[in-house]
Every structure is written in structure tokens, then in C-alpha cells.
C-alpha positions as CSV (number, residue, x, y, z in Angstrom):
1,X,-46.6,4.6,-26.4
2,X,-45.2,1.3,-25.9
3,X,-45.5,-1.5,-22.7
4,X,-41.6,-1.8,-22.0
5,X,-39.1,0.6,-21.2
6,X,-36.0,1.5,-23.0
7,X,-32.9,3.5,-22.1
8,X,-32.8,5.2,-25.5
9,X,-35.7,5.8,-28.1
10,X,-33.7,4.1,-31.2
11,X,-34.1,1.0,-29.1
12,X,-38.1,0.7,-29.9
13,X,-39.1,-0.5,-33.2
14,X,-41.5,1.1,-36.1
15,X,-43.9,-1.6,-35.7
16,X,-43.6,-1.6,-31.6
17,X,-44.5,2.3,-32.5
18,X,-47.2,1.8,-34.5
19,X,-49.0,-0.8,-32.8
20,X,-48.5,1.8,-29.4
21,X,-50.4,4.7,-31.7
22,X,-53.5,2.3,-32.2
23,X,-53.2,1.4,-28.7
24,X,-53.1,4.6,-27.7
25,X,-56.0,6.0,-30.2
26,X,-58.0,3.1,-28.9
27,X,-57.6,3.9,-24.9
28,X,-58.2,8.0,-26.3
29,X,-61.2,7.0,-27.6
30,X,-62.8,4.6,-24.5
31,X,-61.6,7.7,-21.7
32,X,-62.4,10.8,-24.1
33,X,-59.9,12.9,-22.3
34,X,-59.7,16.7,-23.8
35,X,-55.5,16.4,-24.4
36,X,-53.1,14.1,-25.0
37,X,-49.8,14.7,-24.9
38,X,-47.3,12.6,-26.7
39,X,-43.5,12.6,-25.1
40,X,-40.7,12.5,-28.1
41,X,-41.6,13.7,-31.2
42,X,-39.7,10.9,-33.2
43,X,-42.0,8.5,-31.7
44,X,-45.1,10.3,-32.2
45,X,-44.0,11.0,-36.0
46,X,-42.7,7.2,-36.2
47,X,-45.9,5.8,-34.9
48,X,-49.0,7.9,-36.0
49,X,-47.3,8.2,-39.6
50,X,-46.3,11.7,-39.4
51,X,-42.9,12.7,-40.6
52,X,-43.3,16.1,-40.3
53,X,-44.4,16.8,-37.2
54,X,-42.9,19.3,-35.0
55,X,-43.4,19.8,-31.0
56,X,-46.4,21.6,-29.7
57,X,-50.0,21.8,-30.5
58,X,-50.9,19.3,-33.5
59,X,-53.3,19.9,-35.9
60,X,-55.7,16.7,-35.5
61,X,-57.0,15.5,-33.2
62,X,-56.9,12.4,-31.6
63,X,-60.4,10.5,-30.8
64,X,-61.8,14.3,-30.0
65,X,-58.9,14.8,-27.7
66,X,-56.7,17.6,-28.6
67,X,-53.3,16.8,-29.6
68,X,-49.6,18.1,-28.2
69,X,-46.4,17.1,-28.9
70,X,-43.7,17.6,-26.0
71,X,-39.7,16.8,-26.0
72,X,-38.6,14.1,-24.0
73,X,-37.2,14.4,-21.0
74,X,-34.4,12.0,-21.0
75,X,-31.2,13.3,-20.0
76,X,-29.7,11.6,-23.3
77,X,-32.1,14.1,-24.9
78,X,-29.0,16.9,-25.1
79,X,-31.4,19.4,-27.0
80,X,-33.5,20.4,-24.0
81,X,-32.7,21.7,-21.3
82,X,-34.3,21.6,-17.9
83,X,-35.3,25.0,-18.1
84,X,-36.5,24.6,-21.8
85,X,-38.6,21.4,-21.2
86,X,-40.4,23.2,-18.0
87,X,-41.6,26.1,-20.6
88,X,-42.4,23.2,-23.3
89,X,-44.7,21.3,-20.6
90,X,-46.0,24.5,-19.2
91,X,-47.1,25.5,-22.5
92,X,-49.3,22.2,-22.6
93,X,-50.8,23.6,-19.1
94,X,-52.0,27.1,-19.9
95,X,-53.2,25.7,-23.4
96,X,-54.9,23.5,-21.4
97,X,-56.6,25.8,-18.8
98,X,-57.8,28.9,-21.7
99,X,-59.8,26.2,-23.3
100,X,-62.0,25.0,-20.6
């Protein structure tokens, strides 16, 4: 969601966050693509103003693109996993095939 890269997530700002989301929703909008998938939840609720968001499927939508939420994969991410962030991701995929 944002142009540089950062070893840890707590390195990005709110506003760096922010302005990412309206990049983002503007780019959704211009391509139209039927998902978009968010990586790290904290991000996603920093940046599109949800604080209560949780991983998966989101309600809204996001310039008519459907919405998910998936961990990140860093390996300082100690919740998840390999094994748990291949079933996240592949429940992005076969929500994505059964609604063509």
C-alpha cells in the first residue's frame, strides 16, 4: 500500500497508510479488477480507517472489486505459520474461482 519498503510494518506511518489506501482505491477504480487483496491487516485497518477489521473476506467493497484481507507473510510475523498463511491465501483462491 505504500512506494517504499520496510523491514517491519511499525516503520510506515498513518499518513504514509492513508495516502497508500486512496492510491490504492484510485488504481482499483481505473483497472476494475474483481478482488483485491490487502497484505497485513494493521495496515489495511490503519489506512482505510477500519479498526476493526479482521482477516478474510471484507464487507465493502473496494471500487466494485471485492475485498480480502490476508496476514503478512513476513517472517517477523510469528503468528502465521507457513502452513497457516498457504490456507489463508488459498482461501482467497477458491473464493475467487466459485464467483466467476
Amino acid at each position: 500500500m505504500v512506494e517504499r519498503a520496510s523491514a517491519r510494518a511499525d516503520e510506515l506511518t498513518a499518513a504514509e497508510l492513508v495516502a497508500g489506501a486512496e492510491i490504492l482505491t484510485a488504481k482499483v477504480e481505473r483497472y476494475r479488477p474483481r478482488w483485491v487483496a490487502v497484505v497485513g491487516v494493521t495496515a489495511y485497518r490503519i489506512g482505510f480507517a477500519r479498526p476493526k477489521a479482521a482477516f478474510g473476506p471484507q464487507p465493502e467493497l473496494l471500487g466494485g472489486g471485492r475485498l480480502w484481507v490476508l496476514p503478512n507473510p513476513s517472517g517477523l510475523n510469528a503468528h502465521f505459520t507457513p502452513e497457516t498463511l498457504g490456507v489463508a491465501f488459498a482461501e482467497l483462491q477458491a473464493a475467487a474461482a466459485t464467483s466467476d
